[in-house]
N, CA, C and O atoms as a MOPAC input file, in Angstrom:
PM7 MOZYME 1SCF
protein

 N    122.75500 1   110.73900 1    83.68300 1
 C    122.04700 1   111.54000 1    84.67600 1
 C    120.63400 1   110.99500 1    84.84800 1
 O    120.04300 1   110.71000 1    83.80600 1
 N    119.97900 1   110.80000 1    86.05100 1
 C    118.73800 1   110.20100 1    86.19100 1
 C    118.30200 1   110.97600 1    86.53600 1
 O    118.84600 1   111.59400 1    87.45200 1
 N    116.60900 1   111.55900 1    85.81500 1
 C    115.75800 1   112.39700 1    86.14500 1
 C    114.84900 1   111.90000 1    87.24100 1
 O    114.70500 1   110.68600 1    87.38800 1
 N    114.33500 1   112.61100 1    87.88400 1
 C    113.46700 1   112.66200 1    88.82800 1
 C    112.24300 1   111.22500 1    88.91900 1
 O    112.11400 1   110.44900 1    89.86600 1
 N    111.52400 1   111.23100 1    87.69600 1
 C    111.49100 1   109.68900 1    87.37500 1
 C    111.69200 1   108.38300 1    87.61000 1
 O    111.09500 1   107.50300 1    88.23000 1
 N    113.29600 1   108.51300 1    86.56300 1
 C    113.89900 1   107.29200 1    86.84500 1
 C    114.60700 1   106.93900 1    88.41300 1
 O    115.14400 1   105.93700 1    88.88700 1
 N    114.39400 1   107.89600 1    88.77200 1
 C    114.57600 1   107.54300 1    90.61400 1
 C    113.47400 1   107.34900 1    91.58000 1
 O    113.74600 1   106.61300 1    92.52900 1
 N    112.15600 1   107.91200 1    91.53300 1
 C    110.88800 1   107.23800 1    91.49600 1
 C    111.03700 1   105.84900 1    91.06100 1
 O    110.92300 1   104.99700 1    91.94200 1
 N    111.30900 1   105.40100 1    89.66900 1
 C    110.60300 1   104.40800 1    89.61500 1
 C    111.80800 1   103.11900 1    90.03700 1
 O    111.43500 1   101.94700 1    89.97800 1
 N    113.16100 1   103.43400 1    90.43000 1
 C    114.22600 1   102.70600 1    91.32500 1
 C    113.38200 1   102.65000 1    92.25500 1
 O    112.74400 1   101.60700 1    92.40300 1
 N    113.16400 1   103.80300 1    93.14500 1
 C    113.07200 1   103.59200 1    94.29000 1
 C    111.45000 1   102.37300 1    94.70900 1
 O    111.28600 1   101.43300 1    95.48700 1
 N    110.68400 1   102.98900 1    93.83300 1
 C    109.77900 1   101.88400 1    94.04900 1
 C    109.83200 1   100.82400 1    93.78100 1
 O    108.92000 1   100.14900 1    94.25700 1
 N    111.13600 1    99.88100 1    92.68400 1
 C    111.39100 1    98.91700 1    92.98700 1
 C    111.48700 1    98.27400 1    94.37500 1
 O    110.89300 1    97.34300 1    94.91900 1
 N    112.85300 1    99.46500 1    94.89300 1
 C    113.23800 1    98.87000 1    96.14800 1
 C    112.17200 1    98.89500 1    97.63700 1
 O    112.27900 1    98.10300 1    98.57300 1
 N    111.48900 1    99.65500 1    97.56700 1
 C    110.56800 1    99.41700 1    98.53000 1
 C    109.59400 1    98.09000 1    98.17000 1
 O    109.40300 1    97.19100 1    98.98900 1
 N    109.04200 1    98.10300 1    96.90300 1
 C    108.55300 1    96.85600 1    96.43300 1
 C    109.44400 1    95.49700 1    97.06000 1
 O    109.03900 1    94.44000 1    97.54200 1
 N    110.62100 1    95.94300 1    96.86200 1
 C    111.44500 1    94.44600 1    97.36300 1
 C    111.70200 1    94.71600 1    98.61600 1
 O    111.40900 1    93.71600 1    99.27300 1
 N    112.21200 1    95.78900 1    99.47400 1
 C    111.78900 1    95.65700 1   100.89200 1
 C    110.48600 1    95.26800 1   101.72200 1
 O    110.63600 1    94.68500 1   102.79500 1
 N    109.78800 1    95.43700 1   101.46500 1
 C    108.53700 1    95.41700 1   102.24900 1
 C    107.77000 1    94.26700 1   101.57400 1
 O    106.68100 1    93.95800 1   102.05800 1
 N    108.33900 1    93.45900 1   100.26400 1
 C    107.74300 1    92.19200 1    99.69500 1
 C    106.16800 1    92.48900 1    99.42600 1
 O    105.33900 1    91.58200 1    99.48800 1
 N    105.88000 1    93.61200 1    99.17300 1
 C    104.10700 1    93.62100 1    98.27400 1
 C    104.54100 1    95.12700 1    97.64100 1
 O    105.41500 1    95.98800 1    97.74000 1
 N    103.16900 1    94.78400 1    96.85000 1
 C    103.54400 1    95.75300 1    95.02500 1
 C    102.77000 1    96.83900 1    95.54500 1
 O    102.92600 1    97.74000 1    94.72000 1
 N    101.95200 1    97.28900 1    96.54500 1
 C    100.63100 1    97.98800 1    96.79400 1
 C    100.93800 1    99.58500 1    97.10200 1
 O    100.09100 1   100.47000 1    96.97900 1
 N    102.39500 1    99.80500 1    97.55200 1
 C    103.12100 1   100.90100 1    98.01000 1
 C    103.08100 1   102.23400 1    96.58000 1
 O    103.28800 1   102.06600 1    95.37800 1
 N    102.88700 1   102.93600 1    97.00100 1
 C    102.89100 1   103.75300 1    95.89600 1
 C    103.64000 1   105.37400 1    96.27500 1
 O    102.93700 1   106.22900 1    96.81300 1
 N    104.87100 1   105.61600 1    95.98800 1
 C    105.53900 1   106.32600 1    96.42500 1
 C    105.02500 1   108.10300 1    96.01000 1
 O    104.52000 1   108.46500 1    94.94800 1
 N    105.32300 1   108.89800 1    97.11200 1
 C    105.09900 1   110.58500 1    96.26500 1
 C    106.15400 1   111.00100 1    97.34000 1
 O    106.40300 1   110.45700 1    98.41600 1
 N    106.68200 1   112.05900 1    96.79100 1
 C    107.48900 1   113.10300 1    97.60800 1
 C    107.00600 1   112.89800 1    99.31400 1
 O    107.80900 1   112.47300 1   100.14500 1
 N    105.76400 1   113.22300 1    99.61900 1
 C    105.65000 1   113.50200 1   101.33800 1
 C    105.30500 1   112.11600 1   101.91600 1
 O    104.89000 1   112.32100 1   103.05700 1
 N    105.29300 1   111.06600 1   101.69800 1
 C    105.59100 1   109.86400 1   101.68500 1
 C    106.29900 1   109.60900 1   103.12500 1
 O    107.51800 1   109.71000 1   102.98600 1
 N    106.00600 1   109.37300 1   104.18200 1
 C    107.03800 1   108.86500 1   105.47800 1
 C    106.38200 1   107.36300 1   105.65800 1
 O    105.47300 1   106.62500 1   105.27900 1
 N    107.43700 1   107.45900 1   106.45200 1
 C    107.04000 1   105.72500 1   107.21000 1
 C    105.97800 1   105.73100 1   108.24800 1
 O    106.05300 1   104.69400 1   108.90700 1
 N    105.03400 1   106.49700 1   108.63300 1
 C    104.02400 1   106.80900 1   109.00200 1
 C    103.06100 1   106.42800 1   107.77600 1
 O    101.91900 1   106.20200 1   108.17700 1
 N    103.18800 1   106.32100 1   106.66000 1
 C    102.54800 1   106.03800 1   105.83600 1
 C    102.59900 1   104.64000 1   105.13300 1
 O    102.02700 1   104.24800 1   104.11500 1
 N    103.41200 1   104.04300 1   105.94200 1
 C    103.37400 1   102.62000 1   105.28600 1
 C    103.86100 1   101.55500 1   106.61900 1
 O    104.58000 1   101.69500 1   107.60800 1
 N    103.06200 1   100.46600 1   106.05400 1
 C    102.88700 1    99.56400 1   107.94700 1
 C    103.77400 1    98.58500 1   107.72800 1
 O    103.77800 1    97.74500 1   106.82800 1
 N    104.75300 1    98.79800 1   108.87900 1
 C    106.07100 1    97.84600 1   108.92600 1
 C    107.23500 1    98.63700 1   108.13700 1
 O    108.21800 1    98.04900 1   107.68400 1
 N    107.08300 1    99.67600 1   108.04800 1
 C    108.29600 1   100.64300 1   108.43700 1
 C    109.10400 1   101.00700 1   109.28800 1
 O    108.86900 1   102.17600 1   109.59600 1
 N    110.07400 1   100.52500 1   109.90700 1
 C    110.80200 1   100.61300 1   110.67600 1
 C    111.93900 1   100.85100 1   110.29700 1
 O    112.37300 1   101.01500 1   109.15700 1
 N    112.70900 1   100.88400 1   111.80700 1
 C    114.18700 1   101.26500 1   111.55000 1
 C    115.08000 1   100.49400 1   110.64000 1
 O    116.02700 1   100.73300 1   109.89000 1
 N    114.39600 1    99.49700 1   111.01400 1
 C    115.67900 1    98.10700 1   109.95800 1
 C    114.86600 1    98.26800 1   108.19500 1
 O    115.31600 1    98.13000 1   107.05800 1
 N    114.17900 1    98.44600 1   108.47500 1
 C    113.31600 1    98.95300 1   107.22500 1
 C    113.87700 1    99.84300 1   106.20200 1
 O    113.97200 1    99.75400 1   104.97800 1
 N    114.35100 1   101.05700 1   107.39000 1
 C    114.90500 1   102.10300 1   106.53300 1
 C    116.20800 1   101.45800 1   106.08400 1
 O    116.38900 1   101.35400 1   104.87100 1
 N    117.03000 1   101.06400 1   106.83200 1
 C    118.33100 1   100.57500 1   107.07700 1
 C    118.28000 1    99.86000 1   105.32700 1
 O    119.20600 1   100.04300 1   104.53700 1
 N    117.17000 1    99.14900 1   105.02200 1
 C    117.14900 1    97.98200 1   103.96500 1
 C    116.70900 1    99.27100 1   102.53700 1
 O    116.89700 1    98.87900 1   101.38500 1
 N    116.29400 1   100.35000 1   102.70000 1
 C    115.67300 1   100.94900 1   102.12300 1
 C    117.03300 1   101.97500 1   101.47100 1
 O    117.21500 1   102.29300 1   100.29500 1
 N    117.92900 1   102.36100 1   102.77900 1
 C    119.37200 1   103.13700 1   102.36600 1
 C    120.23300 1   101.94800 1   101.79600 1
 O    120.76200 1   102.43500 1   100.79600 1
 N    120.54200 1   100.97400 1   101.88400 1
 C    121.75000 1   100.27900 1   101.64300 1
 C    121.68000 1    99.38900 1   100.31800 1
 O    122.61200 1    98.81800 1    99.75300 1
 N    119.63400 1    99.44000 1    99.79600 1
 C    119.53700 1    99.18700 1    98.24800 1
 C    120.00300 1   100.36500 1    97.82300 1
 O    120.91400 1   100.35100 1    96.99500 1
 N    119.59000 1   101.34900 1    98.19500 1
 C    119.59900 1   102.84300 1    97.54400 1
 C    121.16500 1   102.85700 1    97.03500 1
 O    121.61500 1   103.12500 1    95.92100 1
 N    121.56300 1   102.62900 1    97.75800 1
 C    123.43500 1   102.53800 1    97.86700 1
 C    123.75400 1   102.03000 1    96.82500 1
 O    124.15400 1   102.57800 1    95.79700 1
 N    123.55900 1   100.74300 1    97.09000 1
 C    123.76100 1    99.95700 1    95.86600 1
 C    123.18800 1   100.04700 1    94.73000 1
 O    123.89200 1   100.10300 1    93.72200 1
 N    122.20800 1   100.07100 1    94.66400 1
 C    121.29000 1   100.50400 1    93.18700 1
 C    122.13300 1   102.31000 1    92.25400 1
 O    122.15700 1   102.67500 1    91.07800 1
 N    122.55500 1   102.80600 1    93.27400 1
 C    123.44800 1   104.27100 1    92.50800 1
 C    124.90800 1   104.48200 1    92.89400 1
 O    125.60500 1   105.48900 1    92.77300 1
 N    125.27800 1   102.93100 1    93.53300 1
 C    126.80500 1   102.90700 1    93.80000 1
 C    127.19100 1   104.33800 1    94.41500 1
 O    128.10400 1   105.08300 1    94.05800 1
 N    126.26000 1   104.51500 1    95.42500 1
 C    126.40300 1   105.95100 1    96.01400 1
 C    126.85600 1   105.82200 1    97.88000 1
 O    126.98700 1   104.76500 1    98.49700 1
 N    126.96100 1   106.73200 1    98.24400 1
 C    126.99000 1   106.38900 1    99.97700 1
 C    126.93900 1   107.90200 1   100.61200 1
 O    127.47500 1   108.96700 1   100.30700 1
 N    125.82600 1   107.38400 1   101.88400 1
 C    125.13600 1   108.33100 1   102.43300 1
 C    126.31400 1   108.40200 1   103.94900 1
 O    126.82100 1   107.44000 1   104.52700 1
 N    126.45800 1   109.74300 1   104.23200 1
 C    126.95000 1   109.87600 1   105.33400 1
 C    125.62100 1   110.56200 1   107.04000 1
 O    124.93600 1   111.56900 1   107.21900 1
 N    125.82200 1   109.68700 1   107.61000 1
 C    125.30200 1   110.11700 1   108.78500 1
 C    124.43800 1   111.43100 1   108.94900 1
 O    123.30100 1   111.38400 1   109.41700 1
 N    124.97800 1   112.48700 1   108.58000 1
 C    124.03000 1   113.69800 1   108.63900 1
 C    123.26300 1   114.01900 1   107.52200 1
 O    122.44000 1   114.93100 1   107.60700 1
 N    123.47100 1   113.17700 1   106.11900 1
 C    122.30000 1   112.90200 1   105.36700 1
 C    121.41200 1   111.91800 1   105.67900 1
 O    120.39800 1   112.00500 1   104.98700 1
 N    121.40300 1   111.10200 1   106.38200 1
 C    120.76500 1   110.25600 1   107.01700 1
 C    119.57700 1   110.53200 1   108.32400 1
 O    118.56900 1   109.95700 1   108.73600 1
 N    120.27100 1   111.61700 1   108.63300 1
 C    119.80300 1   112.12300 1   109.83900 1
 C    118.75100 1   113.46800 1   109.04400 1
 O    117.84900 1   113.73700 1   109.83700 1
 N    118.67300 1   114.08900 1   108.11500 1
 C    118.10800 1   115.11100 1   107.39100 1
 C    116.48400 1   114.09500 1   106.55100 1
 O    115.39700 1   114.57700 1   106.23100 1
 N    116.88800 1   112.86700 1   106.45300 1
 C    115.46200 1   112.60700 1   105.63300 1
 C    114.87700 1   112.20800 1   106.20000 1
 O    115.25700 1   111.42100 1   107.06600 1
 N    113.42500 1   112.59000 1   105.98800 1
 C    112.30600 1   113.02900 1   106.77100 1
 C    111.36200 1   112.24200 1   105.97200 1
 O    110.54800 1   111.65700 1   106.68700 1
 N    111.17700 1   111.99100 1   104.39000 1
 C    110.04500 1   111.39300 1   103.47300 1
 C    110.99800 1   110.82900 1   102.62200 1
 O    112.18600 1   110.51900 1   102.71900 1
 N    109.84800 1   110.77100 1   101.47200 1
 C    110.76400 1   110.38700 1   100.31300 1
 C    110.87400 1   111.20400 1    99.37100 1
 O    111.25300 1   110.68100 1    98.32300 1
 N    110.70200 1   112.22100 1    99.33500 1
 C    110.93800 1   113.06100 1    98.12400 1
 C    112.74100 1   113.70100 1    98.88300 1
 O    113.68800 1   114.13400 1    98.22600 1
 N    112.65500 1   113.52900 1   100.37400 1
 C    113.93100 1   113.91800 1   100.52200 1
 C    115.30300 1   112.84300 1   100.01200 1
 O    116.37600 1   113.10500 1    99.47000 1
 N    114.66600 1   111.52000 1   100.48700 1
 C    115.52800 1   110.86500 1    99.59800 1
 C    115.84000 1   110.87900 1    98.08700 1
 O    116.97900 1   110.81400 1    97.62600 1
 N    115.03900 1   110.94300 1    97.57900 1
 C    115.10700 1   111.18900 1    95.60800 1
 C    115.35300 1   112.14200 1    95.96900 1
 O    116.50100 1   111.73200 1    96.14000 1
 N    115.43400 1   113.64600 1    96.45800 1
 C    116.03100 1   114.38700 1    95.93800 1
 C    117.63600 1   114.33000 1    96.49500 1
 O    118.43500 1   114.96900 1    95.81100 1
 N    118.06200 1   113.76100 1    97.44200 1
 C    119.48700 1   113.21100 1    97.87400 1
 C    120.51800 1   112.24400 1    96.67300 1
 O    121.65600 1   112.26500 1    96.20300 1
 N    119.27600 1   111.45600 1    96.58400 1
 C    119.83000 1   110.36800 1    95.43900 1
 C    120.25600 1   110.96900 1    94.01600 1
 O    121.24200 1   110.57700 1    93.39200 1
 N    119.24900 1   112.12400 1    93.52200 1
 C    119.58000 1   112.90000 1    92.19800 1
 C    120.71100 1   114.06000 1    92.44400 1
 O    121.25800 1   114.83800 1    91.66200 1
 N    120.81500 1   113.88300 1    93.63900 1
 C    121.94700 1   114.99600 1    93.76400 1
 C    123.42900 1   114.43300 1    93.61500 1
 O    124.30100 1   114.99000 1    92.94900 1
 N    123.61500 1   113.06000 1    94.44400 1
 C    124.67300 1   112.56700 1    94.52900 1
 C    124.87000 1   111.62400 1    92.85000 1
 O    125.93000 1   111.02400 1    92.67400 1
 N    124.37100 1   111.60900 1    92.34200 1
 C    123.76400 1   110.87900 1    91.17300 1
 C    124.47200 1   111.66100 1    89.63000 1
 O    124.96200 1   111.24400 1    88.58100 1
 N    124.26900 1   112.57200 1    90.04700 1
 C    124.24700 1   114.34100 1    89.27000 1
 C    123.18600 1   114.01000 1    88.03800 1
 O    122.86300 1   114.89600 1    87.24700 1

């Protein structure tokens, strides 16, 4: 089971490796308004590590529900258990 944490500190891997610089510093209200060169293909690279990193898979209307990132970690710890 991965605590709240250890999905923080996944996820900031993967933005670290999406966006190729270390400077990003993730919190719950966190949008792509908050970080430059966030985009759609962005996110796209941002769900499909996520995927892979928790051998998990997001369907369309969870996709369509996240708004930041605390909604994702809390998606990811759910499907995660």
């Amino acid at each position: 089971m991965a605590t709240q944490a250890d999905i923080y500190t996944a996820l900031t891997e993967i933005f670290h490796d999406v966006f190729m610089r270390t400077d990003i510093v993730l919190t719950p209200e966190l949008t792509a308004k908050g970080v430059q060169g966030w985009d759609s293909f962005k996110q796209i690279e941002i769900i499909m590590a996520s995927e892979e990193k928790w051998a998990i898979k997001f369907n369309t209307r969870e996709l369509d529900a996240l708004r930041c990132v605390g909604d994702l970690a809390t998606m990811v710890g759910t499907k995660v258990g």
